[in-house]
Legacy VTK file of the C-alpha trace (Angstrom):
# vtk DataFile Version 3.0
C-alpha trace
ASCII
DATASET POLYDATA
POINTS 347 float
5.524 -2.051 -21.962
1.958 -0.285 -21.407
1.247 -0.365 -17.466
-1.413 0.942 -16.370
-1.434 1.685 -12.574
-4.852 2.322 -10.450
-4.457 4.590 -7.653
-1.022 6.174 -8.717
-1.470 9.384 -6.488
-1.700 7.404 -3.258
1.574 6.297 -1.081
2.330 2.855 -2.496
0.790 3.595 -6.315
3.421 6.807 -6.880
6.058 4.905 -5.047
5.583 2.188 -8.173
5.268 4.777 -10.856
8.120 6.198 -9.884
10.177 3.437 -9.584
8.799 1.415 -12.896
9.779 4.863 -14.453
13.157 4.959 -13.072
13.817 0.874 -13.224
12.531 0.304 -17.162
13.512 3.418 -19.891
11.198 1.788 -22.260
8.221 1.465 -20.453
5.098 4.162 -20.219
2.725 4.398 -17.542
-0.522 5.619 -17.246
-1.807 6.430 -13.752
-5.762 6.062 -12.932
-6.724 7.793 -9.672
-10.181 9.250 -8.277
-8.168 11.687 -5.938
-9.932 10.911 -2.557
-8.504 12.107 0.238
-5.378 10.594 0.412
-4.720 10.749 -3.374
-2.192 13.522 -3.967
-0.970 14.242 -7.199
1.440 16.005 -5.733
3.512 13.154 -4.937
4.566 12.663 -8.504
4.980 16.500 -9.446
8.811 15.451 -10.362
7.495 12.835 -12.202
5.607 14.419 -14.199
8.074 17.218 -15.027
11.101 14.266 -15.133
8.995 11.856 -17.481
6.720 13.854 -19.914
6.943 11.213 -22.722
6.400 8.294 -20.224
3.831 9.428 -17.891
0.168 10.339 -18.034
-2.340 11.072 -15.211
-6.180 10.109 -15.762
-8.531 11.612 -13.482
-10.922 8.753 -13.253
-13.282 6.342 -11.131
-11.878 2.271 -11.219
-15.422 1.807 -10.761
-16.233 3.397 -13.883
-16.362 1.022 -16.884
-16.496 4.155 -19.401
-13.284 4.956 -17.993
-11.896 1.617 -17.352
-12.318 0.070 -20.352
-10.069 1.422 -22.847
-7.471 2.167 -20.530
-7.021 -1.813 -19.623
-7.818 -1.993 -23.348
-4.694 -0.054 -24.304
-2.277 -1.676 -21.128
-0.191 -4.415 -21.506
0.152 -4.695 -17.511
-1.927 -3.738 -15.197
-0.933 -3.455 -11.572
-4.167 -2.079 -9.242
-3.370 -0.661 -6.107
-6.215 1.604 -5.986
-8.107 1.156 -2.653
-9.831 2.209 0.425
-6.879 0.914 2.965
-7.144 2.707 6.971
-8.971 -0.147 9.097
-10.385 2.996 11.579
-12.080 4.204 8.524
-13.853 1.160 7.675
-15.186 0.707 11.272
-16.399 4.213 11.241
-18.279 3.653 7.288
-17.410 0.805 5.448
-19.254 1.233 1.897
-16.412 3.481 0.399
-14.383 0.070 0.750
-17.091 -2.269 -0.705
-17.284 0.101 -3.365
-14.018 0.629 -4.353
-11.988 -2.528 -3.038
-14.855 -4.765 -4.214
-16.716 -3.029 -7.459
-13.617 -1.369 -8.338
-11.802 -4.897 -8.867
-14.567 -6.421 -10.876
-14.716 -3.455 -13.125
-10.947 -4.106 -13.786
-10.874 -7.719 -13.983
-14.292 -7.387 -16.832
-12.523 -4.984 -18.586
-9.636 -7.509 -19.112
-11.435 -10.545 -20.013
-13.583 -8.466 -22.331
-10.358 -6.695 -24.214
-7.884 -9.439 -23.478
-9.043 -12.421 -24.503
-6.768 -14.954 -24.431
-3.736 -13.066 -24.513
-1.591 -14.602 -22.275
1.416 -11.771 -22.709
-0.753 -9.689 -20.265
-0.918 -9.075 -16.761
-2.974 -7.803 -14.153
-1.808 -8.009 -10.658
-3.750 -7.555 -7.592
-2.479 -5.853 -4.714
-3.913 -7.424 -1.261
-2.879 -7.431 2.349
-1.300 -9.751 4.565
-4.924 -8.568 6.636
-7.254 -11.440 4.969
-5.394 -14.251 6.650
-6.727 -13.176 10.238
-4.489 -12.747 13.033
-2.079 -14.920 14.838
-1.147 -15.308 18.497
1.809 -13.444 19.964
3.067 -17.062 21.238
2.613 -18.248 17.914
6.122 -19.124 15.408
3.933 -19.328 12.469
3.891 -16.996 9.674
1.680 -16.579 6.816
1.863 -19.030 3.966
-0.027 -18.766 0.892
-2.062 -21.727 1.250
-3.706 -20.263 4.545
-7.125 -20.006 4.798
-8.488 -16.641 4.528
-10.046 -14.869 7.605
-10.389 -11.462 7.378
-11.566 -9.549 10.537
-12.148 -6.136 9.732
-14.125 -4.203 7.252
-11.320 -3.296 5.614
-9.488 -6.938 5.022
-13.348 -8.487 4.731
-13.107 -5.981 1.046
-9.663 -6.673 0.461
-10.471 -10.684 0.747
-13.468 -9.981 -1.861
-11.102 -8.553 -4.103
-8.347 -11.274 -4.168
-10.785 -13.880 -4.784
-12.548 -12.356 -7.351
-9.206 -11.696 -9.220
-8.378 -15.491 -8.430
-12.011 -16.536 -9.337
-11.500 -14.633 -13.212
-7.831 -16.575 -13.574
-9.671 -20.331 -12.606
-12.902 -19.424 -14.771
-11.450 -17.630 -17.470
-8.057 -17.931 -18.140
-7.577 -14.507 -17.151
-3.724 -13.753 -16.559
-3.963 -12.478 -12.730
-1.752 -12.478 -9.769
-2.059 -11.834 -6.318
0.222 -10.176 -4.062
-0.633 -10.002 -0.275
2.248 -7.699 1.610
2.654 -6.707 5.245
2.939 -3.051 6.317
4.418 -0.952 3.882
6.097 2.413 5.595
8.048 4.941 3.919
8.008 8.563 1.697
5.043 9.775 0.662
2.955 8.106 3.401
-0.877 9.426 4.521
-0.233 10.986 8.334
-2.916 8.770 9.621
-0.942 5.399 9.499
1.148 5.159 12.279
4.540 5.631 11.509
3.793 9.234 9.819
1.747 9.783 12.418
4.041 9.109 15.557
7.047 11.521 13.495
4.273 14.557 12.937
3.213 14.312 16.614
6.514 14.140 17.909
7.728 17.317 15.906
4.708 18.970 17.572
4.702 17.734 20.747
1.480 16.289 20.389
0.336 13.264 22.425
1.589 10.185 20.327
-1.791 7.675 20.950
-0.876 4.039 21.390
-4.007 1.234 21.029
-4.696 -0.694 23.693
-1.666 -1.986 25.627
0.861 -1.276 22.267
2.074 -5.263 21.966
0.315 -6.380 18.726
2.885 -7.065 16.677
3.747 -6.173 12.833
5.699 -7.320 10.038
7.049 -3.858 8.597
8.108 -3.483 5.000
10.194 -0.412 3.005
7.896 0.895 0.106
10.571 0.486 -2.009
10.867 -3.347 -1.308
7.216 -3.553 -2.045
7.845 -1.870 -5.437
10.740 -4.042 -6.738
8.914 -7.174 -5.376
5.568 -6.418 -7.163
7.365 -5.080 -10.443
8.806 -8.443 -9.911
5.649 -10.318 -9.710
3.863 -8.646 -12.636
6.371 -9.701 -14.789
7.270 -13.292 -13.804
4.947 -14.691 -11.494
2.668 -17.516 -12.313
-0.921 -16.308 -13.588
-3.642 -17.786 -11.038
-0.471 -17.649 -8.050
-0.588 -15.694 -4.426
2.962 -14.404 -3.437
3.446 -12.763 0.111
5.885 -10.214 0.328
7.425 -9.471 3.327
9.830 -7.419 5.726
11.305 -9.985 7.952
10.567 -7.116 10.389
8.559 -7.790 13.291
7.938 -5.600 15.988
5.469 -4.472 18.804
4.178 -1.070 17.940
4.878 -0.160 21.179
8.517 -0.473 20.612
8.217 0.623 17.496
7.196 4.042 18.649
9.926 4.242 20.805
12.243 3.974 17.838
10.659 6.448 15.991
10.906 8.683 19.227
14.519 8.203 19.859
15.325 8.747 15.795
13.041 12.272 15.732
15.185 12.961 19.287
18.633 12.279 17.817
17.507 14.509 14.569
15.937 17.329 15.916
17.293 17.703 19.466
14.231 17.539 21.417
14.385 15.783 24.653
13.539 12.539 24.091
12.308 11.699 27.708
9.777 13.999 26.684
8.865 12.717 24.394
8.206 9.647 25.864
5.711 11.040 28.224
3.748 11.915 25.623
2.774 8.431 24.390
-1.653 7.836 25.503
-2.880 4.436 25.463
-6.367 4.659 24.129
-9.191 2.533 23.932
-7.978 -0.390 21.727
-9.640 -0.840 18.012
-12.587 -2.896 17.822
-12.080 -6.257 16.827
-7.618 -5.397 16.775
-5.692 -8.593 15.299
-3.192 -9.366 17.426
-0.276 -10.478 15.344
0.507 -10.468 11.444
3.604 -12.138 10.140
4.477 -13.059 6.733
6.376 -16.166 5.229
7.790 -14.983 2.196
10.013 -17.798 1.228
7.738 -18.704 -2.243
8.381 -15.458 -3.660
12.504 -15.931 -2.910
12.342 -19.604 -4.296
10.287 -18.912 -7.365
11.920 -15.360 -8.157
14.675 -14.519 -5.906
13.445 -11.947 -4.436
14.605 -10.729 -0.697
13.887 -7.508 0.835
17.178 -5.256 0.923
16.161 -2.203 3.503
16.634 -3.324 6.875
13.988 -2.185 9.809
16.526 0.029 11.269
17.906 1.941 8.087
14.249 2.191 6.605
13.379 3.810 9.551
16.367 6.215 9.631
15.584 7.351 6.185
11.821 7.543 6.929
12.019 10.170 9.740
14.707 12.060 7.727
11.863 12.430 5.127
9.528 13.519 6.601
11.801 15.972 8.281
12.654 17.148 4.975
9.475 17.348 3.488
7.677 19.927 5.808
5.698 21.727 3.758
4.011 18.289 1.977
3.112 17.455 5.435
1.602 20.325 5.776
-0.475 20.458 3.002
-1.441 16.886 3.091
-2.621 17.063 6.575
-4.469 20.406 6.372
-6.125 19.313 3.316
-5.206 22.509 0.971
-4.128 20.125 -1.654
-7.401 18.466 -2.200
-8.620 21.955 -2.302
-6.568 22.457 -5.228
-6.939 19.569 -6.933
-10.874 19.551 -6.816
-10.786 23.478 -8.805
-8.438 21.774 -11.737
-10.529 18.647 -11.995
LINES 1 348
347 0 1 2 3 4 5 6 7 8 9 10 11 12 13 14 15 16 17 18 19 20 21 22 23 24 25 26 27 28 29 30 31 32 33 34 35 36 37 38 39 40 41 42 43 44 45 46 47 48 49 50 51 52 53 54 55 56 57 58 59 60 61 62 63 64 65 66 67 68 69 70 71 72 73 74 75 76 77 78 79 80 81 82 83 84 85 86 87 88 89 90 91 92 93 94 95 96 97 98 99 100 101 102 103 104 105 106 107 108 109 110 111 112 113 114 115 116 117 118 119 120 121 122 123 124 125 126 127 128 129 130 131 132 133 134 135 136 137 138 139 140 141 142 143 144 145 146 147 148 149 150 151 152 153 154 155 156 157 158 159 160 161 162 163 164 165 166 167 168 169 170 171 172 173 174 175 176 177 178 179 180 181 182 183 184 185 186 187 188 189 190 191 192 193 194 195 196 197 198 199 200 201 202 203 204 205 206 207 208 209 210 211 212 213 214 215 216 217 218 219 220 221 222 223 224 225 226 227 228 229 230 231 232 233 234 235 236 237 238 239 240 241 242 243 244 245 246 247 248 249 250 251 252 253 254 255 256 257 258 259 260 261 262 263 264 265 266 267 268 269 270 271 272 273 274 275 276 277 278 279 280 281 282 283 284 285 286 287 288 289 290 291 292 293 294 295 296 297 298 299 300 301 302 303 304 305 306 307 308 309 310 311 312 313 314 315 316 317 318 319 320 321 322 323 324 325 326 327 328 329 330 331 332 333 334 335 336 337 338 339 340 341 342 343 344 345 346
């Protein structure tokens, strides 16, 4: 098969090239990614060196329909990941996310109906957030089906939302063959240092202050990267064109006491004292409009495709932290910025 991946360079998108790459010998993959600032094309360096038949890397705008077009032209499958995802970010400017999580989209979904027809051997898969169903109460048993109503609350999820119906909206109007994937929080390798779990490991190697929102008890469904990969390879093969399939962790936890995980796993690894570290956690001012509670009912995507999540919280964890502690020098170049540096002279 052809896939063509948007947003390759980022955490998830490289996560899936790599495993597609690894998972299916006789598949290529070409990988569409602007570079922003937390593509780094860097994070498939042994992909490109492992896979030189199999892999190509377009430096390209999904909002462009000079680039767009013949790529999705070309593809048998295309999986977009491509987006503007930190909610801070979209509180502070939320255009980049309009722009890319909204325009970006369309662009892809015209450029299929206009190459595609009404080919129904191809796929395009849309990769949204467990963020446009709102929040839930911490009292609350309910998960996220979905058939829930959609509720987004930040600027972030509001563009995310936009984006999942307007893939949904091309399948019902047009026959287009799209599906929708909406997955809790992914954590693992490769991971920008401004979500938290990166974040918590790099301050706690420094000894910086590790800053919890508000009073640290919303609550998050946490899933391994490489879950999300098999489950959305999964989906882009055999779901059902015009269907929505969560994919979930069956990992909730406050983020309070998920920091304190993370502390006692970079304690136990690098003998600091983890008291210490302890005393450095801040609460700080909560987010502006912060969702209290996601949680994810996954149980369509196991009924339809058999699909259950294999990395347990405490393992995925285990192996995150030991990553990062491994990879030094990426974290260093990711968070002072030299690779974008280098990246902007080649391209």
């Amino acid at each position: 098969m052809r896939i063509l991946v948007t947003g390759g360079c980022g955490f998830i998108g490289s996560n899936f090239v790599r495993h597609v790459l690894a998972s299916h010998p006789g598949d290529q993959v070409v990988n569409l990614d602007l570079l922003t600032y937390a593509g780094n094309p860097a994070n498939l360096a042994d992909v490109e060196a492992g896979y030189p038949e199999r892999y190509r890397f377009v430096h390209g705008d999904v909002c462009d329909p000079a680039v767009v077009a013949p790529l999705v032209a070309e593809a048998d499958l295309v999986a977009h990941f491509a987006a503007e995802s930190h909610v801070d970010r979209s509180i502070e400017d939320a255009q980049a996310f309009v722009r890319t999580n909204v325009l970006g989209t369309q662009c892809l979904l015209h450029a299929a109906k206009q190459a595609w027809g009404g080919d129904a051997s191809r796929r395009l898969l849309y990769v949204s957030t467990d963020e446009v169903y709102g929040a839930l109460r911490l009292a609350d048993g309910r998960r996220f089906r979905e058939d829930w109503p959609l509720d987004p609350r930040s600027p972030y999820s509001a563009s995310k939302a936009a984006g999942d119906q307007l893939a949904r909206a091309y399948h019902h109007t047009f026959g287009l063959p799209v599906v929708v994937t909406r997955c809790s929080n992914n954590y693992g390798p490769y991971q920008f240092p401004e979500k938290l779990i990166p974040l918590m490991i790099l301050n706690a190697l420094a000894g910086r202050e590790l800053p919890v929102y508000g009073d640290g008890l919303y609550v998050r469904d946490w899933l391994h990267v490489q879950d999300h990969c098999r489950a959305t390879d999964l989906v882009l093969r055999q779901g059902r064109p015009g269907e929505v399939y969560n994919i979930g962790g069956n990992s909730e936890l406050a983020n309070l006491e998920l920091v304190g995980r993370l502390i006692a796993l970079v304690a136990a690894r690098t003998g600091q004292d983890e008291a210490a570290l302890r005393g450095l956690i801040r609460h700080v001012k909560d987010r502006p409009g912060h969702d209290r509670r996601y949680a994810i009912d996954a149980g369509k995507l196991e009924r339809e495709l058999g699909f259950t999540p294999q990395m347990d919280l405490a393992r995925g964890l285990e192996m995150t932290v030991d990553w990062y502690l491994d990879n030094q020098d990426w974290c260093r170049q990711v968070t002072s910025g030299q690779y974008r540096q280098y990246y902007q002279r080649m391209y």
